[in-house]
N, C-alpha and C positions, 0 to 999 in steps of 0.2 A: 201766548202760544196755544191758542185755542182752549183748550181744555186742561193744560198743564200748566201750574206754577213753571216759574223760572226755575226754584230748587230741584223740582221734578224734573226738568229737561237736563239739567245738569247731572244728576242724578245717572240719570237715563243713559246720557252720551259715557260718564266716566264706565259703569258699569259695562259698556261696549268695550272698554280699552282707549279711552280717550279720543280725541278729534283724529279724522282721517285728514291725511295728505290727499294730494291728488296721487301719487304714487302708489298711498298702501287704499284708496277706493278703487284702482286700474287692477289691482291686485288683489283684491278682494272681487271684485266684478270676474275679472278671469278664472279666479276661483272656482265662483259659484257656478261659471262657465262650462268648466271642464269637468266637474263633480257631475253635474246634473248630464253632461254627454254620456258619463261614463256610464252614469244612472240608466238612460236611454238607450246606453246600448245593451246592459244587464238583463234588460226586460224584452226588448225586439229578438237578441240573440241567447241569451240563457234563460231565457222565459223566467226571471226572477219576480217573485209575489210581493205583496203587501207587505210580510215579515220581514222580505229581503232589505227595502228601502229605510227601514230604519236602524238598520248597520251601521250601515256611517256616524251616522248621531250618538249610536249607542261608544262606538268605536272611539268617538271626539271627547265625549263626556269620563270615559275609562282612561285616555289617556293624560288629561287635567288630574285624575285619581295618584294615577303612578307617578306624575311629574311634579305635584304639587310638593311632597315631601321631599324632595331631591333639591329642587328649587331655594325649599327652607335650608336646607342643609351648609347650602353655598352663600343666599340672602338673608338673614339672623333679622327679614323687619318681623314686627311685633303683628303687622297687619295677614301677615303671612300661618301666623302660629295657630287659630284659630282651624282655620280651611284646611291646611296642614294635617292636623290631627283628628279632624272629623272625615278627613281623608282615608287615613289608617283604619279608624273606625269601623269606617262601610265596608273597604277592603278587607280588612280584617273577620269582619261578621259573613262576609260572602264567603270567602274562603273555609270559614269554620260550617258554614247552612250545605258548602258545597261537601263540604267532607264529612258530616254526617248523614246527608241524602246519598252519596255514594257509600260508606259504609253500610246503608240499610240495605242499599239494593243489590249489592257485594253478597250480604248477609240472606237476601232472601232467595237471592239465586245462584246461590253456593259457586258464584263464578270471584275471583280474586278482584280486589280493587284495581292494582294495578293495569291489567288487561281489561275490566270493564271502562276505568281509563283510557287505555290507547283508543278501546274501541270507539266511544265518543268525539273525544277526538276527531277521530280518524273522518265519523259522519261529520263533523261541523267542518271541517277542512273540505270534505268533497261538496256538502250544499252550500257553502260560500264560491269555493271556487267553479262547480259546474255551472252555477249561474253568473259567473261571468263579476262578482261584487269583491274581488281583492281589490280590483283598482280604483273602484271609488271608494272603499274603507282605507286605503292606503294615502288615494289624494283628501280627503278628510281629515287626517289624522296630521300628515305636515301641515294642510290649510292653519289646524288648528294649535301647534306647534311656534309656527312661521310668525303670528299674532304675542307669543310671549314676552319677546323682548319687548314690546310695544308698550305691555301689558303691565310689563315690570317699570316701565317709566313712569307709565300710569298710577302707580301705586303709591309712588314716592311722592307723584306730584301730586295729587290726590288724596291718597288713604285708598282704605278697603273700600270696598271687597275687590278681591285680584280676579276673579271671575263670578262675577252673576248672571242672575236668570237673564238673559241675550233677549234681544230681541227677536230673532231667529224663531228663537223656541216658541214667544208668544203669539207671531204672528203663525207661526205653525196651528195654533189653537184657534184663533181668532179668524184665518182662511176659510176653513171648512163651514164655519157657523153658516157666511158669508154665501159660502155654496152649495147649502143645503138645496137648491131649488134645483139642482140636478141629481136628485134623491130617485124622482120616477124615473128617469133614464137610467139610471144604475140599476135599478129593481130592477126593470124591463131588459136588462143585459143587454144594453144597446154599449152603453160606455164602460168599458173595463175598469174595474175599482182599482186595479193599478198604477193605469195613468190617468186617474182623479188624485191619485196619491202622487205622484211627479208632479205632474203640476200646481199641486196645494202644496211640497216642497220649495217646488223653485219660486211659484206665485211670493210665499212667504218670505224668501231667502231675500229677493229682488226689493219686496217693499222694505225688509229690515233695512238695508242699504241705504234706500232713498230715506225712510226716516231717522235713520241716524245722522245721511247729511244735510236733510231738513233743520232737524235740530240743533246742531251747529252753528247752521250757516246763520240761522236768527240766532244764536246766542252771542257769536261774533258782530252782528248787526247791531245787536240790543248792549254791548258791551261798548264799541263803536261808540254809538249815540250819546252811552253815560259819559265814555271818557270827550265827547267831542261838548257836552253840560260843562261838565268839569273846570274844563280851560274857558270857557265862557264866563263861567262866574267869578277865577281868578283875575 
């Protein structure tokens, strides 16, 4: 498989949530569909920035945080325990960094925590919502929800890890390098570094897809072929 062992492709695909149907890649395609519309429309109509487009993702990864311990609570696998708890961890650590950075700033501006609370709040409510980015954080967050049951078959049949680093992510890293050569047009303000950022999104989102059913569809081939040896030699 070009550059990847067998174990690595397999690897690769259970880490996605195991093989797609044809049903859950229509669904995942539509997915990425309507996220990235919504993305577009964020930016045409709430003039939403660079910061804004990684909401969603931040939004998909927070929600795996919350659901992961609830998950364990009801599924007792042992694969589960691990992610589980370093779950709490983070959460836990954020929630503690969150509330002594508020207590300091309480403290040095003799304004009460709780009302420097609302008040925050209150901004991250209107700069999500005036640009227009509830409804792609929100279809983000089911996309990423909707993938659990899947995820949890996967696990049993498989093992861990119940969510890894995605392909998503990595082609999210690996896009940009790719597109460096539209560096002097970005300099030059000909192309809005926003939507080089959509579509280094979707570019990514689109090939994770294809190479997850890339990798499949030859492992089913190459599986195929052992078992078609098999009965040969018997």
């Amino acid at each position: 498989m070009n550059n990847l062992t067998v174990a690595d492709a397999r690897h690769i695909v259970n880490c996605e949530g195991g093989e797609l149907t044809i049903g859950a890649l229509a669904t995942e395609i539509i997915t990425t569909a309507v996220v990235s519309a919504t993305l577009a429309r964020a930016i045409w109509v709430g003039d939403a920035t660079s910061w804004h487009l990684f909401l969603p993702m931040l939004a998909q990864y927070f929600a795996l945080l919350l659901v992961l311990p609830v998950i364990y609570l009801v599924i007792r696998h042992p694969g589960l325990r691990k992610d589980s708890i370093g779950a709490l961890r983070l959460l836990g650590f954020l929630l503690l960094a969150g509330g002594v950075a508020l207590g300091v700033q309480s403290y040095r501006t003799s304004v009460p925590w709780r009302q420097l609370l609302d008040d925050y709040l209150a901004v991250a409510y209107r700069w999500i919502v005036d640009a227009h980015m509830h409804w792609p954080i929100l279809l983000a967050v089911a996309a990423i929800l909707w993938q659990i049951p899947r995820r949890i078959r996967n696990l049993y049949v498989h093992g861990p890890p119940f969510s890894g680093v995605s392909l998503g992510c990595a082609m999210r890293f690996v896009v940009p390098l790719l597109g460096c050569f539209l560096l002097p047009f970005i300099a030059a303000g000909k192309i809005p570094v926003v939507w080089v950022l959509w579509v280094t999104i979707v570019a990514a989102d689109i090939l994770a897809l294809w190479m997850h059913w890339d990798l499949q569809s030859r492992l089913r081939k190459l599986d195929g072929d052992e078992l078609h040896d098999a009965r040969i030699l018997k």
